[in-house]
C-alpha positions in Angstrom: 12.3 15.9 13.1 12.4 12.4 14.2 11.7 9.0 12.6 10.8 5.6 15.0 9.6 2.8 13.6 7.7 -0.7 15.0 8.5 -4.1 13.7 6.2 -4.4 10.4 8.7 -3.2 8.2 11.6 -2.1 9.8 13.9 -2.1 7.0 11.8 0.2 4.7 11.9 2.5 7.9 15.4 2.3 7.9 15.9 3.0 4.1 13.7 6.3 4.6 15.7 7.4 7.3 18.7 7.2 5.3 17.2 8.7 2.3 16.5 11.7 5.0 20.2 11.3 6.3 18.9 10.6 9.3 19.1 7.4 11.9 16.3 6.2 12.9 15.2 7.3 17.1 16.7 4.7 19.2 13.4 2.2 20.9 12.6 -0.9 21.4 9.2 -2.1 20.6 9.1 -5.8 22.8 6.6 -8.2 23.8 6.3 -9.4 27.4 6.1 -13.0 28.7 2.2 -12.8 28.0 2.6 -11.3 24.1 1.9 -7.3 25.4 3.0 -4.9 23.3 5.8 -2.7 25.1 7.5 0.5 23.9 10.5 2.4 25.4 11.7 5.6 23.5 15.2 5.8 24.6 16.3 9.2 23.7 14.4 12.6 24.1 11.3 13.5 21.5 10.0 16.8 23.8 9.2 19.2 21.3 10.0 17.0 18.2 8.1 16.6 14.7 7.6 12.7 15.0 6.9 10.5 12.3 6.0 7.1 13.4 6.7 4.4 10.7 4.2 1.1 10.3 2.6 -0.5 8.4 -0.7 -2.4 9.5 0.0 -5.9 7.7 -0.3 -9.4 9.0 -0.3 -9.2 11.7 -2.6 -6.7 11.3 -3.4 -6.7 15.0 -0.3 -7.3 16.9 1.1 -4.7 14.2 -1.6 -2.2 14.9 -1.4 -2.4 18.5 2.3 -1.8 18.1 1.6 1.7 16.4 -1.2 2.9 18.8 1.1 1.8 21.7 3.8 3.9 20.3 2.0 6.9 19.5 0.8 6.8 22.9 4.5 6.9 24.2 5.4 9.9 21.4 2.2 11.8 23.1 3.2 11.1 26.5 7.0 12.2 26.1 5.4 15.7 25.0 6.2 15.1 21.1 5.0 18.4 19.6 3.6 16.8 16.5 2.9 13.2 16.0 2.4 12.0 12.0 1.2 8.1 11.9 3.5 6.9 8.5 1.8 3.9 7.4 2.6 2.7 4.0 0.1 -0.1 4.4 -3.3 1.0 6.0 -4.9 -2.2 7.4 -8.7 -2.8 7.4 -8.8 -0.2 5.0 -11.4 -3.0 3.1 -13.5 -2.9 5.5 -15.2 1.0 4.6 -18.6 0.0 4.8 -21.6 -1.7 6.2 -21.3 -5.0 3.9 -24.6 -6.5 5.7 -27.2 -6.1 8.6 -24.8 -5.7 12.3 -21.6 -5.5 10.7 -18.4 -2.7 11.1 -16.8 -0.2 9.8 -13.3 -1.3 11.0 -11.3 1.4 8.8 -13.8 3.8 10.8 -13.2 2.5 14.3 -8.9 2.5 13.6 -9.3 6.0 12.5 -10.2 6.6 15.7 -8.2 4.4 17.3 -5.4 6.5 15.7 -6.3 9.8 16.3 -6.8 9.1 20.5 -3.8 7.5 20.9 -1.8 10.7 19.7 -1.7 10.6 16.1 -2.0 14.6 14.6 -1.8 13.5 10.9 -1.9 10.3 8.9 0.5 9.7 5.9 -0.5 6.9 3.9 -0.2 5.2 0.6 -3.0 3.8 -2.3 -6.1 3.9 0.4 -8.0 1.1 -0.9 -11.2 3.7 -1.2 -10.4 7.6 -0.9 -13.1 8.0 1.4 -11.5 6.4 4.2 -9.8 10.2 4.5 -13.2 11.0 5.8 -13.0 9.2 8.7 -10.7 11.2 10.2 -11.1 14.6 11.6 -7.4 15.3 11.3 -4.8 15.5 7.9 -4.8 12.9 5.7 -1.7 12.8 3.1 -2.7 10.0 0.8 0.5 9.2 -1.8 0.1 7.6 -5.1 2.1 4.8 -6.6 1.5 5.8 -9.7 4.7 7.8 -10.4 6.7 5.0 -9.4 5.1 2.7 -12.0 4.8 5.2 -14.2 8.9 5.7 -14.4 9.5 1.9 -14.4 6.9 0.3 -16.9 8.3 3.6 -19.1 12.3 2.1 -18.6 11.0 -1.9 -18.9 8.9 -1.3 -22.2 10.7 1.9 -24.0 9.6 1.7 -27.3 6.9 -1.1 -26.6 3.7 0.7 -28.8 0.9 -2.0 -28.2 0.6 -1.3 -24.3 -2.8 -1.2 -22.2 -3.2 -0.4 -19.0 -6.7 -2.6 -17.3 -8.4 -2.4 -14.8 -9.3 -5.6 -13.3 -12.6 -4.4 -11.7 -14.9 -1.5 -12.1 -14.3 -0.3 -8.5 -10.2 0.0 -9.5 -10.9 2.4 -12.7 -10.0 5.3 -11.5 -6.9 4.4 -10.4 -6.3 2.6 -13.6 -6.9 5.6 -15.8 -4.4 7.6 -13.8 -1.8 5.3 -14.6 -3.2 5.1 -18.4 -3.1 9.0 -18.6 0.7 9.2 -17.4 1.3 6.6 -19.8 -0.6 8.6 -22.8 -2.4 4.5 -22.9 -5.3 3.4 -24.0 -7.3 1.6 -20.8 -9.7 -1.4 -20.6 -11.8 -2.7 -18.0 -12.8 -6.1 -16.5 -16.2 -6.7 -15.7 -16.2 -9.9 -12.4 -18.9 -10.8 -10.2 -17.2 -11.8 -6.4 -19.2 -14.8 -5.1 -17.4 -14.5 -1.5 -14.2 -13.0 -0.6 -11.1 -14.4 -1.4 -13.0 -16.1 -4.7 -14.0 -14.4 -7.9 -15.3 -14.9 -11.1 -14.0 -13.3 -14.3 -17.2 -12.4 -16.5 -16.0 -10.3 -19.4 -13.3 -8.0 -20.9 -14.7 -4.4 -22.0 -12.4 -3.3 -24.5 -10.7 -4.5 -27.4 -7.1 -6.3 -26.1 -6.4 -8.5 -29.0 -2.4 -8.5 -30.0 -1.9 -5.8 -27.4 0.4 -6.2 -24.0 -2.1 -5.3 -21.2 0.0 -4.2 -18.2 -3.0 -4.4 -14.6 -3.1 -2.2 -12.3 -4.5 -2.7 -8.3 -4.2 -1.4 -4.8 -3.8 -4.7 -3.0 -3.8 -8.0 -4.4 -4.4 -10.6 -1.2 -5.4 -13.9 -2.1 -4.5 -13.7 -5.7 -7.5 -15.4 -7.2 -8.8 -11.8 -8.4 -5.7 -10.8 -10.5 -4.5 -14.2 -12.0 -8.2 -14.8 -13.6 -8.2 -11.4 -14.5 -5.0 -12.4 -16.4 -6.1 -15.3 -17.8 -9.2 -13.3 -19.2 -7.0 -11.1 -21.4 -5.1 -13.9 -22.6 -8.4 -15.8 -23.5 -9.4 -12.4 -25.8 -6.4 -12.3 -27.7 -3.5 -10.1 -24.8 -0.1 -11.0 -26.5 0.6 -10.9 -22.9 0.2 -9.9 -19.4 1.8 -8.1 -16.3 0.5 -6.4 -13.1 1.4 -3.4 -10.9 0.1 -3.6 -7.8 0.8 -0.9 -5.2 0.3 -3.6 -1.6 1.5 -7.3 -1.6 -0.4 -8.6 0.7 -0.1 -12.3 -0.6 -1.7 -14.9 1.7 -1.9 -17.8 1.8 -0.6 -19.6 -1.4 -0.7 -16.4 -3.4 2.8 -16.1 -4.2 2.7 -19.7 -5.6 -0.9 -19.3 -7.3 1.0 -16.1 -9.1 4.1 -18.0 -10.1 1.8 -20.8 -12.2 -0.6 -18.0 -13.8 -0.5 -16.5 -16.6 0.8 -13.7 -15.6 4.3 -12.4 -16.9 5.5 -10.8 -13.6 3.9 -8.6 -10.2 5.3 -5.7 -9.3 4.7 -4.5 -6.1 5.9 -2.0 -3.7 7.8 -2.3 -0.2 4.9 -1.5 1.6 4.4 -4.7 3.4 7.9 -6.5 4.3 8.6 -9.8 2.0 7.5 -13.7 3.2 10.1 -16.2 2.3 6.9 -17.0 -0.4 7.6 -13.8 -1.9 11.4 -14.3 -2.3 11.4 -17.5 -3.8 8.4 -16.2 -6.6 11.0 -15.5 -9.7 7.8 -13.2 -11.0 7.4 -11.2 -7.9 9.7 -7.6 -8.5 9.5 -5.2 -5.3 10.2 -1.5 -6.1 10.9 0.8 -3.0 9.2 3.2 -1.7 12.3 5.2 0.3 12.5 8.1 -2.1 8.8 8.8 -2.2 8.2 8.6 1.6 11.0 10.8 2.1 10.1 12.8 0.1 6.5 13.0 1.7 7.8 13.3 5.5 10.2 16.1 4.4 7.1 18.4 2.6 5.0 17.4 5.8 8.1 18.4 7.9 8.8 21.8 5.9 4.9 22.8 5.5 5.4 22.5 1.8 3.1 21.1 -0.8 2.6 17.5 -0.8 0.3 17.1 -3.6 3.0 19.1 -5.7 5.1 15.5 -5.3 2.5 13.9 -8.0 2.6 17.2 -10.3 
C-alpha cells in the first residue's frame, strides 16, 4: 500500500500518511510554462494498492485535472489497484438537470474518474447520496458525524437544552443522524433559495425557544444560507447558536460574513486546505480528518468492513 497526493491539501495527505506510519510516495505534481498539469511518480507503484489523495476544491478544475492526470500515471505504471481519496468531491452540487440544456457535472467527473484509472472512490459527506450511482465502480462514502458527534459531546458535557437543526429540508437526514448520536431533539428550517449563493430564511419548524441549537451541513460556500439560518433561531427565541459543517468551502467574503453573524462558532473539517480568510476568522475551528481517513484506507486496504467505522 501506497499513498500520493496532488497539491489541494497536501498537508492533510501528509497527516494521514503518518497516522498510517507511512511516507507519502515520492512525486511531483508541476505545471509547465503554459499552466499543464504534469506528474512524475518517482519511485516504483507496479503491483501496489494506490490510494491517490485530493480533494476537488477551488480550484476545482486545475485541482481536478491534477487527480485524473495522476491516476492516469498510477494506471500506466501498472498499479494493481487504484482508490481515488477525495475528501472533498467537487461538482458534487451539480446532481441534476436544474433546467432545459443543462449538466449533470457530478455525472460526467464520475466518469472522468473511473477512465482515467480510478478502481474505487473514497469520499466524505457527498452532498446527495445518489451521486454513488453514478459510478459503476465502489463508492466508500464516510460520515462526519462521528467526529462531531465526540467533540460537541466534550465542548457541551452537561449542557441539557441542546438541538441539533437542520437548516434546510434537503439537509434532514443528515441532521437527524447527528441528533440520534446525540439522543437530541431536531428542528428544521423551512427557506426558499431565490438564486444561488442567496437565500431567504422563511420559518423555523420546531419549538427553539431558550434552547442552544447547534446546525448541521455538508458544505457551507457562500455563507448567506447558514448565517440567516442562524439569525432565524435567534429571532424565535435560540439562547444561542453554532454550526458543524463537514466542507468549508468559504468564498468569497464568507469567512468574514461568518465572523459578524450571529453565529457562536463553525466548525468544519480539513477537507479543503485553509485561506488566509479562514485563519484570521476567531469563529472558524477546523477538526481533522487523519484518523478517520486512515482508518478508511486501512479497511479498504485489508478488505475489512468500512461501514463497521460508523457502528
Amino acid at each position: 500500500m501506497k499513498i500520493i497526493s496532488g497539491n489541494s491539501n497536501r498537508p492533510l495527505a501528509e497527516a494521514v500518511a503518518a497516522e498510517l506510519k507511512m511516507p507519502l510516495c515520492d512525486a511531483s505534481v508541476q505545471r509547465f510554462a503554459d499552466k499543464e498539469v504534469f506528474v512524475e511518480i518517482y519511485e516504483n507503484v507496479r503491483g501496489e494498492d494506490m490510494f491517490a489523495v485530493q480533494s476537488t476544491s477551488y480550484p476545482t478544475n486545475d485541482n481536478l485535472m491534477e487527480l485524473l492526470i495522476m491516476l492516469d500515471a498510477l494506471r500506466r505504471g501498472s498499479a494493481r489497484r487504484i482508490t481515488a481519496v477525495m475528501p472533498y468531491f467537487g461538482y458534487a452540487r451539480q446532481d441534476r438537470k436544474s433546467g432545459p440544456r443543462t449538466p449533470i457535472s457530478a455525472k460526467l467527473v464520475a466518469n472522468l474518474l473511473v477512465e482515467a484509472g480510478a478502481g474505487r472512490i473514497l469520499t466524505l459527506d457527498l452532498h446527495a447520496g445518489q451521486i454513488q450511482g453514478f459510478f459503476d465502480i465502489p463508492v466508500d462514502n464516510l460520515y462526519a458525524a462521528p467526529l462531531f458527534t465526540q467533540d460537541i459531546k466534550k465542548k457541551y458535557a452537561g449542557k441539557s437544552n441542546l438541538l441539533v437543526v437542520s437548516p434546510d429540508v434537503g439537509g434532514v437526514v443528515r441532521a437527524r443522524q447527528l441528533a440520534k448520536r446525540l439522543d437530541v431533539d431536531l428542528a428544521i428550517i423551512d427557506k426558499r433559495r431565490e438564486r444561488a449563493g442567496v437565500s431567504e430564511v422563511m420559518n423555523v419548524i420546531g419549538n427553539v425557544e431558550g434552547r442552544h441549537c447547534i446546525l448541521v451541513d455538508d458544505i457551507i460556500d457562500s455563507g448567506g444560507s447558514l448565517c440567516n439560518a442562524a439569525q432565524a433561531l435567534i429571532n424565535s427565541g435560540a439562547e444561542a447558536t453554532d454550526a458543524y459543517v463537514t466542507h468549508g468551502v468559504l468564498s468569497g467574503s464568507a469567512s468574514e460574513k461568518v465572523q459578524n453573524s450571529v453565529l457562536g462558532e463553525l466548525v468544519i473539517t480539513d477537507s479543503i486546505i485553509k485561506t488566509d480568510a479562514v485563519r484570521r476568522a476567531t469563529k472558524i475551528r477546523q477538526i481533522p480528518l487523519n484518523n478517520l481517513l486512515g482508518k478508511a484506507i486501512r479497511a479498504v486496504a485489508d478488505e475489512s468492513s468500512v461501514s463497521s467505522l460508523f457502528d
